[in-house]
C-alpha positions as CSV (number, residue, x, y, z in Angstrom):
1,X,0.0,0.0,0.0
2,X,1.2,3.4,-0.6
3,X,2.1,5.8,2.4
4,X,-0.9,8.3,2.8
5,X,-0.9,11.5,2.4
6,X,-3.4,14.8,3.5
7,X,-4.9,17.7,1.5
8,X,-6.8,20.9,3.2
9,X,-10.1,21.7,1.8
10,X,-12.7,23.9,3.1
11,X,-10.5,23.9,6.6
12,X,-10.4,20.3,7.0
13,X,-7.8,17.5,6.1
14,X,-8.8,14.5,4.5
15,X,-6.4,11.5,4.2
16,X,-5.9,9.7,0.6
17,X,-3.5,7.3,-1.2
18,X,-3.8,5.7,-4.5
19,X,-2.3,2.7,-5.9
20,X,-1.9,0.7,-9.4
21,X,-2.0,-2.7,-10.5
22,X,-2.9,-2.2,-13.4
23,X,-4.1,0.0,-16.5
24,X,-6.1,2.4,-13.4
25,X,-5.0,3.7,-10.8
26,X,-7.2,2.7,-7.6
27,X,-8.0,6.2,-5.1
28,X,-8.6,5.7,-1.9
29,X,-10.1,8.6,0.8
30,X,-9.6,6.9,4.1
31,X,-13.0,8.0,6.3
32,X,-12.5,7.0,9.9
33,X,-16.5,7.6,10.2
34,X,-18.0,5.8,7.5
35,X,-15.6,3.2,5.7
36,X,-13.0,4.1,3.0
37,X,-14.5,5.9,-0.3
38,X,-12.6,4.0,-3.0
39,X,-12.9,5.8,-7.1
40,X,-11.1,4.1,-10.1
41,X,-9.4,6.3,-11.7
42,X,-9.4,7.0,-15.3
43,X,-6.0,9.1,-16.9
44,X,-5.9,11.9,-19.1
45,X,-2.3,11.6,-20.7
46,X,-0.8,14.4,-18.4
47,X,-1.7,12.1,-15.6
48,X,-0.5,8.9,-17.2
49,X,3.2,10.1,-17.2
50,X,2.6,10.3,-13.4
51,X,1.4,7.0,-13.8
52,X,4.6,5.4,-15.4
53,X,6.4,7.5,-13.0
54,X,4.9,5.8,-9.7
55,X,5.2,1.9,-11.9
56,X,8.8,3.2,-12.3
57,X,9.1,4.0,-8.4
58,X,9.9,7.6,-8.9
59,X,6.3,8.6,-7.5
60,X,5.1,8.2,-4.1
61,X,1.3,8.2,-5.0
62,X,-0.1,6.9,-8.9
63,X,-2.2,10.2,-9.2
64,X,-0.9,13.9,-8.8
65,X,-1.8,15.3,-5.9
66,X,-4.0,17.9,-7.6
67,X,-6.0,15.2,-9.2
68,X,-6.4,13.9,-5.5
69,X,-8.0,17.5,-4.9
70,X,-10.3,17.1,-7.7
71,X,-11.7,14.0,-6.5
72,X,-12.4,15.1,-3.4
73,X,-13.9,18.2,-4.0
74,X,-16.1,16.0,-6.1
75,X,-17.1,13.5,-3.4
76,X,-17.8,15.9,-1.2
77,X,-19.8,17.8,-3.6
78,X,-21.8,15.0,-4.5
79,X,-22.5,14.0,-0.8
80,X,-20.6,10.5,-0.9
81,X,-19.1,11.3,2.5
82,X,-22.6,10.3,3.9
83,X,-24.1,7.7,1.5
84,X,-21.3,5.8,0.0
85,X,-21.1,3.7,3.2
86,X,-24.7,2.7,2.8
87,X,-24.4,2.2,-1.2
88,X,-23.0,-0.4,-3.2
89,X,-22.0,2.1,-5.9
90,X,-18.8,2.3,-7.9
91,X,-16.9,5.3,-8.9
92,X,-15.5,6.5,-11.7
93,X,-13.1,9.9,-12.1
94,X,-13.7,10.4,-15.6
95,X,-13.1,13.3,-17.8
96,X,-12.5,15.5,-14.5
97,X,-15.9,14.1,-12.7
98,X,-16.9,12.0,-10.6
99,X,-19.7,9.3,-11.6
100,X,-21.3,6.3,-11.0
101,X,-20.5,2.3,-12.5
């Protein structure tokens, strides 16, 4: 598992890591409360050189941090902090949103 890592928004830090096995990378926004929110991530090709970078071991997480913003600004704004835990829905970042499989 990759080491964690925190990002501050709206003046609260929430706790993230993403891994890869294979073609996506799998994000992970560790909630103490209400289970882990996990999103499979899909690349734009900025983000797939990251991507190489982490296979290569010369990247600590397999997402840029922003992109770890964007997602969650995106759960939160979409409300997943309170009902992913009670769902058996499956997210996708695509495109630079967050949506459902």
């Amino acid at each position: 598992m990759s080491k964690s890592k925190l990002v501050f928004i709206d003046n609260k830090n929430y706790e993230w890591y993403a891994t890869q096995n294979d073609e996506h990378p799998d994000f992970c926004l560790v909630s103490k409360e209400g289970g882990d929110i996990w999103v499979q991530v899909c690349l734009s090709d900025s983000e797939k050189a990251h991507s190489l970078q982490y296979l290569g071991g010369r990247a600590d997480q397999a997402i840029p941090d922003e992109t770890a913003k964007r997602i969650i600004e995106r759960i939160i704004y979409k409300g997943y902090l309170k009902t992913y835990k009670d769902s058996d829905v499956g997210l996708i970042f695509f495109d630079g949103d967050l949506i459902e499989n």
